[in-house]
N, C-alpha and C positions, 0 to 999 in steps of 0.2 A: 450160346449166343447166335442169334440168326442176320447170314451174313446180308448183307446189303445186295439187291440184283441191281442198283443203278450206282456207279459212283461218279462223282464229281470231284473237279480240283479246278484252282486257276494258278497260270502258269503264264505272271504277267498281266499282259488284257487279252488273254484266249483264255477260254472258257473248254474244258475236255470237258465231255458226259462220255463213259463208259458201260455198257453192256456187260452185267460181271455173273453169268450162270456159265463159266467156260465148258464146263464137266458137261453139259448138257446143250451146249454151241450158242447160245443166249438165245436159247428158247423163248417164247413171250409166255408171261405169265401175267394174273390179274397184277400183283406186287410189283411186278416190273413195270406195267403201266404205271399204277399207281403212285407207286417212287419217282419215275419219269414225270409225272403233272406236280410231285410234289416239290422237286426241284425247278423246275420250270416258272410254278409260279414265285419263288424265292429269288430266282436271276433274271427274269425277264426284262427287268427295268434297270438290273444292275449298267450305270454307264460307263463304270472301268470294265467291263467285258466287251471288248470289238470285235469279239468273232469266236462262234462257235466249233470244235471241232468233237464230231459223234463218232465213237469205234465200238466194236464187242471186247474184251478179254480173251485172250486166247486164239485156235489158228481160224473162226468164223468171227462174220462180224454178225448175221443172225439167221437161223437157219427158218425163221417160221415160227406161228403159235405153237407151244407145248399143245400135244393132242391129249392131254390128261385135263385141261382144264375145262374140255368140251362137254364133260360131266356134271362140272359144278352150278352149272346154270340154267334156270328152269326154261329159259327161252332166249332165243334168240338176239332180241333186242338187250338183253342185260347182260350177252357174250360183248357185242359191240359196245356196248358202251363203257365195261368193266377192261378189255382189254385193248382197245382204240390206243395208239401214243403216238401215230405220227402228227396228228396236229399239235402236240407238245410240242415237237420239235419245229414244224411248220408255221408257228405262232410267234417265233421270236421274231426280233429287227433284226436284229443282228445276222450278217453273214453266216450261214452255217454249211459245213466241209464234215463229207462226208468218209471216214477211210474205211474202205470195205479190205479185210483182209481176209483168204478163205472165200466162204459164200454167204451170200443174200439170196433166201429165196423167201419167196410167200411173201409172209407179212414182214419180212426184213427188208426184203427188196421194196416194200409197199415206207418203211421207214426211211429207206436210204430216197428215195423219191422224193420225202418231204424234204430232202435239203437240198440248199442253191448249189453246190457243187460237189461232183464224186470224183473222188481218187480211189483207185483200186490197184490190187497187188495182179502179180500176171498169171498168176493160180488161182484167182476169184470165178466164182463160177455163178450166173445169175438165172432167175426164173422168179415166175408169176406161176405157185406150183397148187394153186389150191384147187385148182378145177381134178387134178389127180386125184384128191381125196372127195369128189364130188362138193365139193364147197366152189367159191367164190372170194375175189380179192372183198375187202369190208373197211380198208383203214386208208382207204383213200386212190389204191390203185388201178382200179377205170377210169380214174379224174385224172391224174395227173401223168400215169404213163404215157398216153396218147397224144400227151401237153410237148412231151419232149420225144418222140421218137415217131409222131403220128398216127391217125385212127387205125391206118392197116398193120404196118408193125406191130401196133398193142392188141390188135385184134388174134395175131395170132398166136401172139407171147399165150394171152390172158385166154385164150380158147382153145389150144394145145398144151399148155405149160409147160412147154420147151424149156431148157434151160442151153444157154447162151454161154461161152466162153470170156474173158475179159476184150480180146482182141475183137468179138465180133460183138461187145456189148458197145465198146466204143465207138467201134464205122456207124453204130446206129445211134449215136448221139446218147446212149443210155447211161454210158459218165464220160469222165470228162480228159482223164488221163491216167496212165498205164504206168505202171513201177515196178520192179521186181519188188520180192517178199522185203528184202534188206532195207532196199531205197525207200518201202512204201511213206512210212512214218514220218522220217528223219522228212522228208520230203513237205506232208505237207502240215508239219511242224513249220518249214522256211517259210510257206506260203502264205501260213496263217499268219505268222510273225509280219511278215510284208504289210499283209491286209491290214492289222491292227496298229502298224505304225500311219495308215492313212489315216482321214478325220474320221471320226466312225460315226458324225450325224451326217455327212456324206454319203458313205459308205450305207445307213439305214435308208436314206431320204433316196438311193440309187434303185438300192431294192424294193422299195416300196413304189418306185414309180416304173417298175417293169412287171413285180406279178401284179399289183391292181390295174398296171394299162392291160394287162391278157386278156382281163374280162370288159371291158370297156370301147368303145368305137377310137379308131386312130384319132379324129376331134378331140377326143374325150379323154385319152389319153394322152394327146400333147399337153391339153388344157393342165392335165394334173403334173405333167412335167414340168410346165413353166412354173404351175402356184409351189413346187419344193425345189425347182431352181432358187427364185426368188426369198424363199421361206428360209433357204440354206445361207444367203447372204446377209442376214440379219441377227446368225448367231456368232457367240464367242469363238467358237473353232477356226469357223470361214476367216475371222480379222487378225486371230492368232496365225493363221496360216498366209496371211499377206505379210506381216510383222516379219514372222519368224522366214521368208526368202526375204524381203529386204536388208533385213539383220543378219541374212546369211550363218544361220542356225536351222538346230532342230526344232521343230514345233512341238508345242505343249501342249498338247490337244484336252479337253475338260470332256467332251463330249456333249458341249452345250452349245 
């Protein structure tokens, strides 16, 4: 029986996606992509999931493409597109928390990128390592490193391939908060738990109006802040969540 390289579980209204090739540090593989778009499109719309949390199995969370699969394809363009999966992850509403335990380099760091928040263990070790192997970041990390840690920074992540320690991945904005190996989990297990007791079309409508205002003019991006302000006070959650403080209870939130 062939084991699954992606698993899933939900645990409440968090949604875990796991990285499961431990033996091999969750190497990326086409299957592994694959598996990743085929859950993706499965949960995407699920609205009892409030929030995503993404890990590897094992003490990495993903060290990079397997270099074995750079065989199986006759060109270039059917390498990217057969093993691309951070916009799986990148694709959801939903809040997604990243727990890097071990290391991210390559195309894991290029994954851990596609989500809104990173927590990392204090033995995590990061890099943009592809230029090593004479390649090039391909799933998204020229775009989005330089989004959070600015053009010179990723310039020289992504043109040396340095790899970074957790403590100095953090002073540069590259995640978000520091754990020992122990606390990693348990941790932001609490955090996720937090997030998905708020409204979670809040919670979508929050993030939607800060990566789409990125690419948009500050006008333009208020603009889109107001229309899901307002868009927000016209659902069942928003009236459930006025009720449930006057009534001096918890809220029931539908996600609607």
């Amino acid at each position: 029986m062939i084991e699954q390289q992606v698993l899933f579980e939900k645990k409440g209204s968090i949604g875990i996606i796991t990285l499961n090739r431990p033996g091999q540090s969750n190497a990326v593989t086409a299957e592994m992509a694959a598996e990743l778009k085929a859950i993706r499109s499965g949960i995407r719309w699920d609205s009892d999931i409030h929030v995503f949390l993404i890990m590897g199995k094992g003490p990495d969370f993903c060290i990079g493409t397997d270099p074995e699969v750079y065989g199986l394809f006759d060109n270039r363009e059917d390498l990217v597109t057969h093993l691309s999966l951070a916009s799986s992850i990148a694709s959801l509403t939903q809040p997604t928390i990243a727990v890097i335990q071990g290391n991210a380099l390559g195309q894991g760091l290029e994954l851990a990128l596609a989500c809104d928040i990173r927590f990392a263990s204090d033995q995590s070790h990061f890099s943009m390592s592809q230029i090593n192997s004479r390649e090039m970041p391909f799933d998204g990390g020229t775009q989005r490193l330089p989004r959070l840690v600015g053009r010179t920074k990723a310039l020289e992540l992504i043109l040396t391939g340095m790899t970074v320690g957790a403590t100095e991945a953090n002073r540069m904005g590259l995640i978000n908060r520091v754990y020992s190996q122990i606390e990693l989990i348990p941790s932001a297990l609490k955090i996720a738990e937090d997030l998905s007791a708020k409204g979670p079309v809040a919670l979508r409508y929050a993030k939607e109006a800060v990566m789409k205002g990125l690419d948009l003019t500050l006008d333009q991006g208020l603009r889109l802040e107001a229309d899901l302000y307002y868009l927000l006070h016209t659902t069942h959650d928003r009236q459930e969540g006025i009720m449930a403080f006057r009534e001096k209870r918890t809220p029931e939130f539908k996600g609607k």
